[in-house]
C-alpha positions as semicolon CSV with decimal commas, in nm:
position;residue;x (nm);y (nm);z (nm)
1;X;-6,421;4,807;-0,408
2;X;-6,552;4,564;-0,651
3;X;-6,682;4,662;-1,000
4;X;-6,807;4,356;-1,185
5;X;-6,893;4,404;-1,566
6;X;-7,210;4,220;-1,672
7;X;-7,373;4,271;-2,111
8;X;-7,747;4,318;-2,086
9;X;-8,010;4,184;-2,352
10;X;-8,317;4,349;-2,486
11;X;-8,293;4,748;-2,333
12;X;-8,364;4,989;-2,586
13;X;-8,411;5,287;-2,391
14;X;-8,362;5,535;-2,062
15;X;-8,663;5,314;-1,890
16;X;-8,478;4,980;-1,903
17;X;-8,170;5,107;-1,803
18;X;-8,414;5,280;-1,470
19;X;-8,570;4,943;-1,416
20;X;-8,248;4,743;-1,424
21;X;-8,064;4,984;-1,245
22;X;-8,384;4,986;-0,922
23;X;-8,329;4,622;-0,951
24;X;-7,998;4,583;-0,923
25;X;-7,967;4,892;-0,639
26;X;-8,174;4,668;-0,429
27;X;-7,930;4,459;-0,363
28;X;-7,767;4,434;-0,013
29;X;-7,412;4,581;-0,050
30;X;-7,419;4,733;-0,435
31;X;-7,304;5,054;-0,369
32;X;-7,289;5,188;-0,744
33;X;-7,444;5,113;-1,068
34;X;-7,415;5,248;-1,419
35;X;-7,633;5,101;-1,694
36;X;-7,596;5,189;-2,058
37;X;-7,900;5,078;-2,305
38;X;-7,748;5,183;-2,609
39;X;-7,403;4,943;-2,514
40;X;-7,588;4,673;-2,332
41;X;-7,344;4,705;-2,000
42;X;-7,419;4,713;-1,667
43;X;-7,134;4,783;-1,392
44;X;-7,174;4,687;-1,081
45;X;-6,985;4,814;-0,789
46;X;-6,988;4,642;-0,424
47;X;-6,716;4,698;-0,129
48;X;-6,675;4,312;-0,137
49;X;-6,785;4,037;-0,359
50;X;-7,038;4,089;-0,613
51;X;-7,363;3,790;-0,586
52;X;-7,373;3,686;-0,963
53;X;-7,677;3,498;-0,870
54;X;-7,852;3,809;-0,735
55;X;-7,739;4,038;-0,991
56;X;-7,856;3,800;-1,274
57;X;-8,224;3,756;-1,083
58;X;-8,247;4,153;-1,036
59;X;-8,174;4,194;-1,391
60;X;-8,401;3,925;-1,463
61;X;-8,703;4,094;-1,250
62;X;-8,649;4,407;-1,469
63;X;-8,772;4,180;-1,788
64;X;-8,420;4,138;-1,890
65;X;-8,107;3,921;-1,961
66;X;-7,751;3,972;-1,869
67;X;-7,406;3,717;-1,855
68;X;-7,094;3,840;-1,683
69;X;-6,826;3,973;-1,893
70;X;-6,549;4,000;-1,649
């Protein structure tokens, strides 16, 4: 399993962490995701390699902004 860290801007509450976390479930593969408004960090768990590219646009879709961390 892969678990890639990724800092979220602008959530403020329990709804932005459900609409990033819908987002980001979409994605093919993403088996797990935890999403913390009040620390801005989104985890991201995957049996293989994690898209960056598709994480970013789901986040993005959700009205948000998010970088990799590690």
């Amino acid at each position: 399993m892969t678990s890639i860290e990724y800092r979220v801007t602008g959530m403020t509450c329990g709804h932005c962490e459900t609409a990033v976390a819908q987002e980001v479930g979409r994605i093919s593969d993403v088996e797990g995701v935890e999403v913390s408004a009040q620390t801005g960090r989104l985890v991201v768990t995957a049996p293989g390699v994690v898209d960056d590219a598709a994480v970013l646009a789901a986040v993005g879709e959700a009205g948000y902004a998010a970088e990799r961390v590690s």
